[in-house]
N, C-alpha and C positions, 0 to 999 in steps of 0.2 A: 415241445420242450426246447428243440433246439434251435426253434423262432423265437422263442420268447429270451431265452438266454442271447440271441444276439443281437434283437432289440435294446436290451439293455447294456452290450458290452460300451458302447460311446458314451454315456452318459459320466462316466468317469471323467473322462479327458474333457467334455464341456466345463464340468464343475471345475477340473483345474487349471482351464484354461480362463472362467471368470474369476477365480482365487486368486491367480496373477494377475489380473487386470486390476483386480480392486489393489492387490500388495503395490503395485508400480501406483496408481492412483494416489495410495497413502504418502509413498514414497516422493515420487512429484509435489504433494501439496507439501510435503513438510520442507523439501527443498524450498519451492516458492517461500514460506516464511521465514527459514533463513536466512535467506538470500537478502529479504527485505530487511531485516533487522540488523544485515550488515551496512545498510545507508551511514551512521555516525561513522563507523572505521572507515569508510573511505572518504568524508567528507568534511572530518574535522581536523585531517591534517594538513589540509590544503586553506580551511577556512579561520582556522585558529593554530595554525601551528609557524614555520620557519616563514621571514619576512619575503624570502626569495621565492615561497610556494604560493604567497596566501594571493587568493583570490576572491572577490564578492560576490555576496550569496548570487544575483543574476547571471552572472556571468559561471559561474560551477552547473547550475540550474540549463544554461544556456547549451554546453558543450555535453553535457547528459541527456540531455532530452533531444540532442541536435544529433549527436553518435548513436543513441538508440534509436532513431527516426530513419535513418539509413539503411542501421543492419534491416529493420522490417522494410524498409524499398527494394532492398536489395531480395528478399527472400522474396516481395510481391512479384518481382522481375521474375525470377526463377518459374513462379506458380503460375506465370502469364495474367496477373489478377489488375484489371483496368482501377485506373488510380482517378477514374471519372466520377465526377460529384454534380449534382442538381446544384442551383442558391440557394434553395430552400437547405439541402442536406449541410453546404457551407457554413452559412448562419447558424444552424445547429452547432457545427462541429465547432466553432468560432467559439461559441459559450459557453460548449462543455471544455474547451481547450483554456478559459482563462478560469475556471472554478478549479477545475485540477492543477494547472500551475500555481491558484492561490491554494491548495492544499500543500502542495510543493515548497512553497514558499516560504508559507505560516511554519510548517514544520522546520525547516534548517532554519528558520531562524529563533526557532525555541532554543535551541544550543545555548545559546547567547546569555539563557535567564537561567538553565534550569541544566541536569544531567542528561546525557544522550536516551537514556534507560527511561527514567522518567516522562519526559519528551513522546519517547513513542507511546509509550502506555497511557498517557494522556491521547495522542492523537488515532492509539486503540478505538477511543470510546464512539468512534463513527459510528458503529452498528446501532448504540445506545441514541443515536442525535437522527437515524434512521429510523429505528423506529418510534419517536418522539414525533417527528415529521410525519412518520405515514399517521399516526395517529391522531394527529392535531390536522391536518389538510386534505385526506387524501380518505378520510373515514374508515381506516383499518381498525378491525375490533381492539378492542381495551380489554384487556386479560393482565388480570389480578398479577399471574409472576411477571408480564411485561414489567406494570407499574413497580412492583416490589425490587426487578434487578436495578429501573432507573433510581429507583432512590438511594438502591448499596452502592451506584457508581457516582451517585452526586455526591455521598456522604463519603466515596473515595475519592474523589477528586476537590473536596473539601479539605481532606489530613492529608495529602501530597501539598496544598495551596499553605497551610497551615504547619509548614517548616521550620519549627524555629532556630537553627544551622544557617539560614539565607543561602541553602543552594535552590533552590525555588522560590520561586518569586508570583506574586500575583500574575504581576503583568505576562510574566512569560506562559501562566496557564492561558488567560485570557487568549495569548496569541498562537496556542497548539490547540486550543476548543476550538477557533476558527479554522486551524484546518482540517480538524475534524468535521467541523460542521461543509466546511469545501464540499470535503470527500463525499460522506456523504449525500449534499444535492446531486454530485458526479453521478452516481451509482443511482439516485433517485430519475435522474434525465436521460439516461445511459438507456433505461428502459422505460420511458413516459416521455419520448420525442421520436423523431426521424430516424435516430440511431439506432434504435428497436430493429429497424428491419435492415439494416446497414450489414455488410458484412465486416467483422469482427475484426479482422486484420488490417482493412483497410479504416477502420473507426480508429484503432489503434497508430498509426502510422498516420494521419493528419492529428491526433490532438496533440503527440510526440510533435511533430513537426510544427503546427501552430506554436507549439509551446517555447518552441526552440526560437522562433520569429517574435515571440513578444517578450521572452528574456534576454533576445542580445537587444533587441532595440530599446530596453530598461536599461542592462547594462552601458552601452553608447550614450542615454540619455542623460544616467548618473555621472558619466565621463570616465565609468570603473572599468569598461572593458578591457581585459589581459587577455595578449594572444598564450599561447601554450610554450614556456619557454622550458621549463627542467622535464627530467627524468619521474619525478616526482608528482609532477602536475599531472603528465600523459598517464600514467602508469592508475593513477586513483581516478581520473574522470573516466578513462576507458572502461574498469570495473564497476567507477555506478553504474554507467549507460550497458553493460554485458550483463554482469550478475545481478543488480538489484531493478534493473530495468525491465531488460531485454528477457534474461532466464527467468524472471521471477513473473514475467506474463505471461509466457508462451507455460511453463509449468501447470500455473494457473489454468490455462485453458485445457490441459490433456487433462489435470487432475481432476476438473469439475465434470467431464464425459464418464469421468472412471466411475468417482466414487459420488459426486455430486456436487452442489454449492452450501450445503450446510455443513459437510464434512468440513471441508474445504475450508471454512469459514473458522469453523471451530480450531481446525489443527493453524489458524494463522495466532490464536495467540501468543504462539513462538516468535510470532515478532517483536514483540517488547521484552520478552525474556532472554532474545539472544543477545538483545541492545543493551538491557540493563546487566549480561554477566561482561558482557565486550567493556561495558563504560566500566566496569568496575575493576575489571581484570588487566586492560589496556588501556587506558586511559587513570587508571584511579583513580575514581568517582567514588564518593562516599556510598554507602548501603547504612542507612538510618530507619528507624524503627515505623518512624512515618510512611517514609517509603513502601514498606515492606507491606506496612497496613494498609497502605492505598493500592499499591497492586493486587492484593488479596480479596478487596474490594471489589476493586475496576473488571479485573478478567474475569471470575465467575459470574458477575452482572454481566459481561456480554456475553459469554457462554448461555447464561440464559436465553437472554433476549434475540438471538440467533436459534438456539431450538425450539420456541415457543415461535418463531416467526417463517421454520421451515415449513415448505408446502408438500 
């Protein structure tokens, strides 16, 4: 009796030592999505705001992805982790670095047509244009709720296009579906290339880095590049490349060990809903009935489309 009784006394402290794994998990991934859906608040006051701040979308793109590309050198430093690449792994890295900065891209430059809230919820729909993709190239089964959420997110991204206010604009969907579509092939070649077996940080830290080398030489090329001159400037571009970068990756990676990649996936719809309370709350961006019925749309279709596609 009294082997059996203390066979069983640990099994307590296991169970609450996985409780808390998964509670920090949960905790991590929902940060990560906030984090992300603070990208508008820090990048519309530099991009659309005082004449002495503003700076061009490559050039914001440039010093974000160039100050996040560091902090991860610097932590590779630390971990002693070789910053060595094959050309074959280059060439990969090369490609996946300008699909993601055209996801980068597409997206701030949606600002321009449409609400910051809007905008992301539109460039949400990656999951949906993922598995649209695997299903049309790549011969992943075709399941009934697949097809049924992409049609609620086409018919929501139909009544967001379908504005009659003119705060959304065709053209501006057109050019957030492409970063969505970016994003997407990202996350499709992330794991169907070289980078499959790449290690994580260091995958991370060259497509930041690529990224930062082909947005100042855009910037330079346009003739727009601005060194960092205010308060103002430093102060927002530090926070993309910290929080909606840097924290919002490394998050990402603890949260997907904890709880998984589907969790993880699901708890990021918080990113367009932190974007559209921020644009409405701080910026004063309309909230219109369209709206409303196009996110209502959009996110449950990828909530779908993400549980039906977990493994």
């Amino acid at each position: 009796m009294t082997s059996t009784s203390e066979n069983k006394q640990p099994q307590p402290a296991q169970e609450s030592t996985s409780n808390k794994g998964v509670t920090i998990g949960f905790l991590l991934g929902l940060l990560a999505a906030v984090c992300y859906g603070f990208i508008p608040f820090f990048t519309l006051p530099i991009k659309s705001g005082a004449k002495a701040d503003f700076m061009a979308d490559p050039t914001i793109l440039f010093y974000r992805f160039g100050f996040a590309s560091l902090i991860v050198a610097a932590i590779m430093l630390m971990q002693r982790k070789s910053f060595k690449v094959s050309r074959g792994e280059l060439v990969t890295l090369i490609y996946l670095s300008f699909i993601s900065d055209g996801s980068a891209l597409f997206l701030i430059d949606g600002y321009n047509y449409m609400s910051s809230g809007v905008a992301t919820t539109l460039h949400f729909m990656y999951p949906v244009v993922t598995a649209i993709i695997m299903m049309a190239f790549y011969n992943e089964a075709r399941r009934f709720s697949t097809i049924f959420a992409v049609i609620m997110a086409v018919v929501g991204v139909g009544i967001l296009s379908w504005d009659p206010t003119g705060n959304t604009s065709i053209q501006g969907v057109i050019i957030v579906l492409i970063s969505a579509v970016c994003y997407a092939l990202y996350i499709i070649r992330v794991n169907r290339s070289r980078a499959a077996t790449m290690d994580g940080t260091k995958l991370v830290f060259y497509v930041m880095f690529i990224g930062a080398i082909i947005f100042g030489a855009e910037a330079l090329r346009q003739g727009n590049f601005k060194p960092i001159t205010t308060t103002s400037q430093l102060t927002h571009l530090a926070a993309l490349a910290i929080i909606c970068t840097f924290v919002t990756n490394t998050c990402l990676v603890f949260s997907v060990k904890r709880i998984g990649s589907t969790m993880v996936a699901v708890l990021g719809a918080l990113e367009p809903l932190t974007a559209v309370v921020i644009g409405c709350t701080v910026f004063g961006e309309p909230i219109t009935w369209q709206v409303l019925a196009g996110i209502a749309l959009i996110i449950p279709a990828v909530l779908v489309i993400i549980w039906t596609r977990r493994r």
